[in-house]
N, C-alpha and C positions, 0 to 999 in steps of 0.2 A: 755236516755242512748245511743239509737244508733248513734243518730246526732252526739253527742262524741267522742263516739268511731269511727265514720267514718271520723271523724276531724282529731283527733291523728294517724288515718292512713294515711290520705293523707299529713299530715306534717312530717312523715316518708317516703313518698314514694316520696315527691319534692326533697329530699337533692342526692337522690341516682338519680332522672332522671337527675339532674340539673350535677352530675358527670359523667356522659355520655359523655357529649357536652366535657370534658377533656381530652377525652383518645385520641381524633385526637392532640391536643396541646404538651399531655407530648410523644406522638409519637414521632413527630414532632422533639421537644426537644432532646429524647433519637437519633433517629437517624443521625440525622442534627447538633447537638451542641455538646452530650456530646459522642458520639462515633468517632466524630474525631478527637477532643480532647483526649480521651484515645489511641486513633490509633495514635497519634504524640506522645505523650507520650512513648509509646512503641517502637515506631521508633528509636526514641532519646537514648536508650539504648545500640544500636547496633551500629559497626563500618561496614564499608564498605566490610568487608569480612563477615558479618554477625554473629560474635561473640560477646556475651553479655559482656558489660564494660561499666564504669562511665568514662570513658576518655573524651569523648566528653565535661560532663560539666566541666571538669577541664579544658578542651581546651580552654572554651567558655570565663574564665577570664585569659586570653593569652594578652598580650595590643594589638595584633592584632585585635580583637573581642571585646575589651573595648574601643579600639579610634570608628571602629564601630557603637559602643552604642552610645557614645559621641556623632559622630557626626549625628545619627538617632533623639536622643532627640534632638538638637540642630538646626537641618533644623525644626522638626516639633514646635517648640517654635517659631520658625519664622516665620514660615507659620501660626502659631495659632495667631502670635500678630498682622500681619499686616490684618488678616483677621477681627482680632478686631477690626482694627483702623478704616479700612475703612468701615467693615458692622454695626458700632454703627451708626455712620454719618447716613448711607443710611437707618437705621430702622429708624431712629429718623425723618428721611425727608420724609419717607413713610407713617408714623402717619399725617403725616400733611398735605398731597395730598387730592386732592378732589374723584380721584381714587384711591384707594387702591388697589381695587381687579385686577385691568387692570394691576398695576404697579407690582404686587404680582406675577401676571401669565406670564408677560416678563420675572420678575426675574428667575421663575422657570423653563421657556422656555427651556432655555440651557442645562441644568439638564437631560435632556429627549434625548438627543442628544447623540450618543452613545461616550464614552470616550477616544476611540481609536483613533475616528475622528478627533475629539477636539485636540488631543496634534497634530497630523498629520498639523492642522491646522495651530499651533503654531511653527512646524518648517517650514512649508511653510513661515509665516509672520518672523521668525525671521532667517531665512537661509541668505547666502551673496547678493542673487539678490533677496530677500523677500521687502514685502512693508516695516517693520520697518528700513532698511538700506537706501531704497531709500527716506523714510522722510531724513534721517540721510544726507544722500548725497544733499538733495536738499537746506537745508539750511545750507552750509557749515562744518559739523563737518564730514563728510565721513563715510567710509565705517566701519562698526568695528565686531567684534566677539561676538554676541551674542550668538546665541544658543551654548549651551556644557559651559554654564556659571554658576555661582551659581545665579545671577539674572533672568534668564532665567526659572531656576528649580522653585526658591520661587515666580515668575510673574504667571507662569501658573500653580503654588498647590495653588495658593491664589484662584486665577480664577476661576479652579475647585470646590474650598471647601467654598467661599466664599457665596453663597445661604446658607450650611447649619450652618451658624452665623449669617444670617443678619434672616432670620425665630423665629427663638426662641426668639432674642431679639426682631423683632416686635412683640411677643405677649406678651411679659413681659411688654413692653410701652404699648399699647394697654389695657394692664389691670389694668395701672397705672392711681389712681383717680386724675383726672385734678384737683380736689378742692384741695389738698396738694403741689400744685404747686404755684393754685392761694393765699396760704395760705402765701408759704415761701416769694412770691413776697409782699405782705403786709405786712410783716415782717421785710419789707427792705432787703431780700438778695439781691447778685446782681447775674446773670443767672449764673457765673461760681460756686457760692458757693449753687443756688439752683440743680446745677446739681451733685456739689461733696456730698452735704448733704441729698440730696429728693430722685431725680430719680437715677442715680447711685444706691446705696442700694439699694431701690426697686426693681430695674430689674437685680439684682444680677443673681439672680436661670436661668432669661434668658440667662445673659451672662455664665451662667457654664455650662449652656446646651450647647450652641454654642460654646462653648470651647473643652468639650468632643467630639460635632458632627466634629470635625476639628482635636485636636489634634490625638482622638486616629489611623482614617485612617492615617496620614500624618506619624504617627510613620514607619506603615509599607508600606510605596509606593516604589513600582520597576521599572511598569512600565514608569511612568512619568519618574523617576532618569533615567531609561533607555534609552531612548528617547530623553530626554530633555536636560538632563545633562554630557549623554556619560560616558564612565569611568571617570569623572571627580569628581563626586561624589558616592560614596560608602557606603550604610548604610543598615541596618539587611536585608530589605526586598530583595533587590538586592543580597543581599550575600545567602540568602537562596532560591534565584532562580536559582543563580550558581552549587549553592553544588544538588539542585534537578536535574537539566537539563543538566547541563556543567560534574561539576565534578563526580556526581552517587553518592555521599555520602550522603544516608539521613539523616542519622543517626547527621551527624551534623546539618545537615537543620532543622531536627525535633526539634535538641536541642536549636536552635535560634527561632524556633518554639515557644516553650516551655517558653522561658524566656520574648518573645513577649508578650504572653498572660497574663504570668503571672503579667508585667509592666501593660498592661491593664486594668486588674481585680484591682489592686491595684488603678488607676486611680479614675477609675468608683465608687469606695468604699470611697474614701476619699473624695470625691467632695459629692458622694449622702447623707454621714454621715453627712456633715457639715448641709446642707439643710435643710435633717429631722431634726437635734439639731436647729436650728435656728426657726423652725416652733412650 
């Protein structure tokens, strides 16, 4: 009887040590996630002289604040698709190197490189006496306006964001059974219809991973717009670094705040629900 009962003790006493190792986690959590989220929340409530009003989110669907939107979703759609385009290519040619891992740690190389540098970088190369003007000059098409362009903006968010797409779909290929490949080819497909029909679907979950790791930063990028783009481009993340630092009104910054996340959250929900039902 006592082996027993000293069994039922200590499988009592595992679930409670094993909640331990939580409370740095849901800290963590409480501190860092959901307390500044409440603290925008609450921001957003108030107006610049600091009296409580819902005016702000009535503000917030003003067409001033909805072309805003528009054009926040619509830079990060573009930055998500060409990052597609080009990091499926480059997963798919990384599966099939004889180094991967050498190729893996160039790719991530840059990453590591601090980000501020990086765009700095890029109006060096794309300014009027930068190296991409004087290609431009050397083989006859001259000098021209790149940087503070909308090509400019989506060349270096691609650049930026493009490791965190080409990652996930290498491991979706990667986990994809070569036998189903060599199947479809026995089969007689021909490689466009084994790619639209095999691999594609399969490494779906990677490409939505790499879709999320891209679109949801791109939604709110400032700095780069800032930088890169000049006042030439305008979108949430920028606007609510004005209304923090320029204009003192948090209260609407919180409330741009506020509708960011919650675009977010809905992201993240609709992409992981499809997953899990497909699994």
């Amino acid at each position: 009887m006592r082996p027993a009962a000293e069994a039922q003790a200590q499988g009592r006493t595992l679930p409670r040590s094993r909640n331990i190792y939580l409370v740095p986690y849901l800290l963590w959590m409480v501190l860092f996630v959901f307390a500044p989220i409440l603290l925008i929340v609450y921001d957003s409530l108030f107006d610049v002289e600091g009296a409580f009003t819902f005016a702000n989110y009535a503000h917030f669907f003003t067409p001033v604040y909805m072309k805003m939107t528009f054009s926040s979703f619509w830079y990060a759609f573009l930055i998500t698709a060409f990052s597609l385009l080009v990091g499926y290519p480059a997963a798919y040619l990384l599966t099939k190197t004889k180094h991967k891992q050498l190729w893996l740690l160039l790719l991530i190389l840059p990453s590591w490189i601090n980000l501020l540098l990086k765009t700095y970088a890029f109006i060096g190369l794309f300014g009027t006496y930068g190296a991409a003007n004087a290609i431009l000059e050397t083989i006859g098409i001259g000098r021209r306006q790149i940087l503070f362009t909308d090509f400019s903006f989506v060349f270096v968010s691609v650049y930026i964001f493009i490791p965190f797409m080409i990652l996930p779909v290498f491991n979706a290929l990667e986990e994809l059974n070569p036998s189903l490949i060599d199947a479809s080819r026995d089969l007689g497909a021909s490689p466009w219809t084994t790619f639209r029909r095999v691999i594609f679907p399969l490494t779906l979950n990677g490409v939505k991973s790499g879709c999320q790791a891209v679109f949801i930063p791109a939604l709110s990028l400032f700095m780069i717009t800032r930088l890169i783009a000049g006042s030439r481009i305008i979108t949430l993340g920028t606007a609510i670094e004005q209304h923090f630092l320029v204009t003192q009104d948090w209260g609407m910054g919180a409330t741009i705040a506020v509708f960011l996340i919650i675009a977010m959250a809905i992201i993240m929900v609709l992409t992981g629900t499809r997953s899990r039902l497909r699994r």
